[in-house]
C-alpha positions in Angstrom: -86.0 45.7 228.2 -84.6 44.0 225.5 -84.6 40.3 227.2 -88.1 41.0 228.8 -89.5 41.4 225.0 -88.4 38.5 224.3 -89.5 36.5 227.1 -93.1 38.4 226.3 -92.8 37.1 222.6 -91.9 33.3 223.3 -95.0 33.6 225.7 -97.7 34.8 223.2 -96.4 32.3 220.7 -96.7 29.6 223.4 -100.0 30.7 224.6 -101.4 31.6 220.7 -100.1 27.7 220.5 -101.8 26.4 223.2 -104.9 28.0 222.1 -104.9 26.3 218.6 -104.2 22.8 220.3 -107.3 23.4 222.4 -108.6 23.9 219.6 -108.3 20.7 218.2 -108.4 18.9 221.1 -112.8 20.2 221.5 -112.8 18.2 218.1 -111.3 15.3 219.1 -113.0 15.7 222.2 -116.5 15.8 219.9 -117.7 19.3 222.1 -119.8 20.4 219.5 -120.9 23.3 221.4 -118.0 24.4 222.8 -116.6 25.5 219.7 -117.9 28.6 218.8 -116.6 30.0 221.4 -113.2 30.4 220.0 -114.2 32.2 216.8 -114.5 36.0 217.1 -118.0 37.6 216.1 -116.9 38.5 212.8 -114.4 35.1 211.9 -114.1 34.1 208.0 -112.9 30.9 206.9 -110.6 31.2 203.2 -111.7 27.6 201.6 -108.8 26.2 199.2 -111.2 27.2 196.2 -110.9 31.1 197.2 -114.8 31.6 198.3 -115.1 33.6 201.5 -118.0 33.2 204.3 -118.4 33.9 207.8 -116.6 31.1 209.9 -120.1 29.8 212.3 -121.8 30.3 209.1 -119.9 27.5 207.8 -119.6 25.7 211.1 -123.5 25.1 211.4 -124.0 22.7 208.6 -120.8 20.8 209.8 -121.1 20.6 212.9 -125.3 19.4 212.8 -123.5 16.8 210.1 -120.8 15.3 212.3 -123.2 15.6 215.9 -124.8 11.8 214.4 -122.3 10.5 212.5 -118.8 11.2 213.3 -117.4 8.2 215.9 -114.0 9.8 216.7 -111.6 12.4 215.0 -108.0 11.9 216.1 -105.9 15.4 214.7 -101.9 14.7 214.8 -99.7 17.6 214.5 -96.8 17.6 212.4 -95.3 21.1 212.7 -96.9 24.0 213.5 -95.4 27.7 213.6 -96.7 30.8 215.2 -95.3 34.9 214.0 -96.6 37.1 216.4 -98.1 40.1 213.9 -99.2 42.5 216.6 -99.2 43.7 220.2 -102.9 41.4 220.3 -102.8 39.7 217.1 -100.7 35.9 216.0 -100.5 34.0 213.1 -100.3 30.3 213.8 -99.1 28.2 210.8 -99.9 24.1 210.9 -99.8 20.7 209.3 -101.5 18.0 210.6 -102.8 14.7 209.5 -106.8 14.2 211.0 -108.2 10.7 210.5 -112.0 10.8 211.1 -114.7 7.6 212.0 -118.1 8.9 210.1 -120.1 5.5 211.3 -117.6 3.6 210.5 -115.8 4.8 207.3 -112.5 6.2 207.4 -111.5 8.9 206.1 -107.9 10.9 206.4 -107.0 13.9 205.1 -103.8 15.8 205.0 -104.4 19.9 206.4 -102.6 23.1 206.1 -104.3 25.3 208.3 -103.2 29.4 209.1 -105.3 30.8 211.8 -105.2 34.3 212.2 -105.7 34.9 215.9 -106.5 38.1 217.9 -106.5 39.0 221.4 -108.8 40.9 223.9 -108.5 41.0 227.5 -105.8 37.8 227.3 -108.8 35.6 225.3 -107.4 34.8 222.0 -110.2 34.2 219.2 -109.7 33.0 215.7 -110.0 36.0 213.5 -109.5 34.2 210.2 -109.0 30.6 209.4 -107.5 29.4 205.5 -107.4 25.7 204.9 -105.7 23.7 202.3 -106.3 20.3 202.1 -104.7 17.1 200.5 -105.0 13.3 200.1 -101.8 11.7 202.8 -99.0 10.1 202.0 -97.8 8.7 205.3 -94.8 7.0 206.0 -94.4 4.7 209.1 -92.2 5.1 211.9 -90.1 2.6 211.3 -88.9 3.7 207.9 -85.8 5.4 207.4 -86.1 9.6 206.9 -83.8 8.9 204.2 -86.6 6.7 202.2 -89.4 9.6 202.9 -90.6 11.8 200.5 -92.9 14.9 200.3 -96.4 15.0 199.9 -97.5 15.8 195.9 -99.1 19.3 196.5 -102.7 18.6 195.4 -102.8 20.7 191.9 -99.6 18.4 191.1 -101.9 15.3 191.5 -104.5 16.9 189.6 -102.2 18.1 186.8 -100.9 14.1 186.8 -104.2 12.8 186.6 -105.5 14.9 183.9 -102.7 13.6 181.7 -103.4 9.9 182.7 -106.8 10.3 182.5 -106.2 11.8 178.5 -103.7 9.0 177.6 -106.5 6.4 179.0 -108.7 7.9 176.3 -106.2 7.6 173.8 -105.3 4.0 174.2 -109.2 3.6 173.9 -109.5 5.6 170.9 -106.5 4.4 168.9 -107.7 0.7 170.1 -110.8 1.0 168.6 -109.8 2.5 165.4 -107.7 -0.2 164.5 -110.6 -2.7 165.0 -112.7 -0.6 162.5 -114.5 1.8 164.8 -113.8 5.5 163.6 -113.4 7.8 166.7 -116.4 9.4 165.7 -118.3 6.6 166.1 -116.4 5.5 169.7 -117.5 8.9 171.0 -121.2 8.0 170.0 -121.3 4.6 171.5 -119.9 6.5 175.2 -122.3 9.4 174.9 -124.8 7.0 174.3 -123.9 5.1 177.5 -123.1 8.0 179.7 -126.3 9.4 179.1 -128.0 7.1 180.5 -126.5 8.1 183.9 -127.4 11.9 184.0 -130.5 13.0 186.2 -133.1 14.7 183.4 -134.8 16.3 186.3 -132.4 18.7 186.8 -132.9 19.9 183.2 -130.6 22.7 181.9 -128.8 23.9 185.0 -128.0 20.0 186.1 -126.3 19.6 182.2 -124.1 23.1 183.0 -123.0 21.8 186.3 -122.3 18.3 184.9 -120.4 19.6 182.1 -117.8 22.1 184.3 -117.6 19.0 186.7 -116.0 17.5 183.9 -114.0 20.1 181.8 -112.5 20.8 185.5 -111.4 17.0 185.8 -110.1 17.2 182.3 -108.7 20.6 181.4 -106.3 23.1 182.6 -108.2 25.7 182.0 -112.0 26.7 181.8 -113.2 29.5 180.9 -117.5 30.5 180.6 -117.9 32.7 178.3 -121.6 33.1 177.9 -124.4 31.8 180.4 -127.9 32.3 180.6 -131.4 30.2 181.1 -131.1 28.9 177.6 -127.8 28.4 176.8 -123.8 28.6 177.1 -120.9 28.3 176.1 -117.6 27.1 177.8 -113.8 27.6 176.2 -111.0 24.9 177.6 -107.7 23.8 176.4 -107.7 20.9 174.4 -104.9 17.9 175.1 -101.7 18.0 173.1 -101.3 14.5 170.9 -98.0 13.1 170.7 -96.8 12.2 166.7 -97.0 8.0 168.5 -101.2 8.0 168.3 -102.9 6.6 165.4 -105.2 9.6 165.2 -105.6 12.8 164.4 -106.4 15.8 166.5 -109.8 15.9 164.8 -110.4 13.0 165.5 -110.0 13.3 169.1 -112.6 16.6 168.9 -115.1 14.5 166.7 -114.6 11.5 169.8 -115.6 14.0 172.3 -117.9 16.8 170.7 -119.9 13.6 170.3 -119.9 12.0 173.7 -121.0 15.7 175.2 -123.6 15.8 172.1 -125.3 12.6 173.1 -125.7 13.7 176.5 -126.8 17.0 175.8 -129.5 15.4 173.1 -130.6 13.3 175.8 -130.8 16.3 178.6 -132.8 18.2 175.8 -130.4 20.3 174.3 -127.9 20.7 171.4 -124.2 20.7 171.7 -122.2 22.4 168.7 -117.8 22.3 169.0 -115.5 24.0 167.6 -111.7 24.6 167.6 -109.6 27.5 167.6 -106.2 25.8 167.9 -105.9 26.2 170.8 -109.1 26.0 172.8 -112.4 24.0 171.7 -115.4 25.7 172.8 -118.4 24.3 173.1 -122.0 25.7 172.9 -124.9 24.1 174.5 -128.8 25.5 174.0 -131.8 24.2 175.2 -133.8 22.6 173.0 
């Protein structure tokens, strides 16, 4: 019996396999309507942000999106792995690099994709899809495996960019200083000119969005602690200043309270900062 469980094992994994590939292959393949059939009535996709919806829930607006406009999509496989978790039931495990034509702009994405797969009457279905998705690195053939690196998981590249983005600022800052401009009145002269690209009609909620957007793209941590029609208020870290900057760590918190307080003045609202030592948090009310 022993050898025969086995031999069924390696053939649900090949077969669970075989179902994920023809999987991609009605992408590639551009049958739009032949792929709901493989999800299972009650099929949740996991996206990389942790929210939670009904898989042909949030196949309908992607799939009426890519019926005009995507060209081609060519999925290639790197690895992909499959643990059978059940008499009926597979977990297939799989990189792959897809590189999509949306009338005519390129775009190529690197995937980590586990597809939770069930079984009934020899039909597999895909029970539960989670994606995690990154920019590529890709190495060519001909290059040596010994010259190849890994991919930089995506939060690493975030993390990297936050602190290039900071030490940007900082060369500004420090820059302008020594040419007589106080941070202060840097932070002013920004606000004044970011401003001008913010959409007023979208009023109060538009400036709560806007201002996550950005204390996501330039903290590690974000944190709402009040929010309402009329106001809120937000707590992030602040950046760490090295002893080699010409300024002061106030003077990095004037330089920003004021660019955020332009744009909130000009969004009709008001923008108070303040730091704990830790954190600044910053209150916004509509004016």
């Amino acid at each position: 019996m022993f050898p025969t469980f086995l031999f069924s094992q390696e053939n649900m994994k090949k077969s669970a396999e075989d179902f994920v590939t023809g999987y991609f292959k009605l992408f590639e393949d551009l049958k739009w309507d032949k792929i709901p059939d493989m999800y299972a009535d009650d099929a949740q996709i996991i996206w990389p942000n942790g929210k939670i919806i009904p898989k042909l829930e949030a196949m309908k607006p992607y799939m009426d999106k890519n019926k005009p406009e995507l060209i081609s999509l060519k999925i290639d496989v790197k690895w992909m792995l499959t643990d059978i978790t059940g008499p009926n039931s597979a977990m297939v495990s799989t990189s792959y690099i897809s590189t999509k034509n949306r009338s005519g702009n390129i775009e190529v994405k690197d995937n980590i994709e586990f597809f939770l797969l069930e079984r009934k009457e020899d039909i597999w279905k895909i029970k539960k899809e989670i994606g995690n998705w990154n920019f590529p690195l890709v190495f060519s053939d001909n290059i040596d495996k010994k010259y190849q690196i890994s991919n930089m998981s995506a939060i690493a590249k975030l993390d990297v960019a936050i602190n290039q983005r900071w030490y940007a600022m900082y060369r500004d800052i420090e820059y302008f200083k020594n040419n007589g401009t106080s941070p202060s009145e840097y932070g002013k002269m920004l606000g004044k000119m970011y401003a001008n690209v913010w959409d007023k009609s979208e009023g109060f909620d538009g400036l709560f969005n806007g201002f996550i957007w950005n204390c996501e793209i330039l903290s590690k941590y974000v944190e709402v602690l009040e929010r309402n029609e009329s106001s809120f208020k937000v707590k992030f870290s602040s950046p760490a200043i090295g002893e080699k900057w010409n300024f002061t760590k106030e003077d990095l918190s004037n330089y920003c309270g004021n660019i955020w307080s332009e744009i909130a003045d000009y969004m009709g609202a008001t923008c108070t900062q303040t730091d704990d030592g830790k954190y600044w948090i910053v209150t916004m009310n509509k004016k």
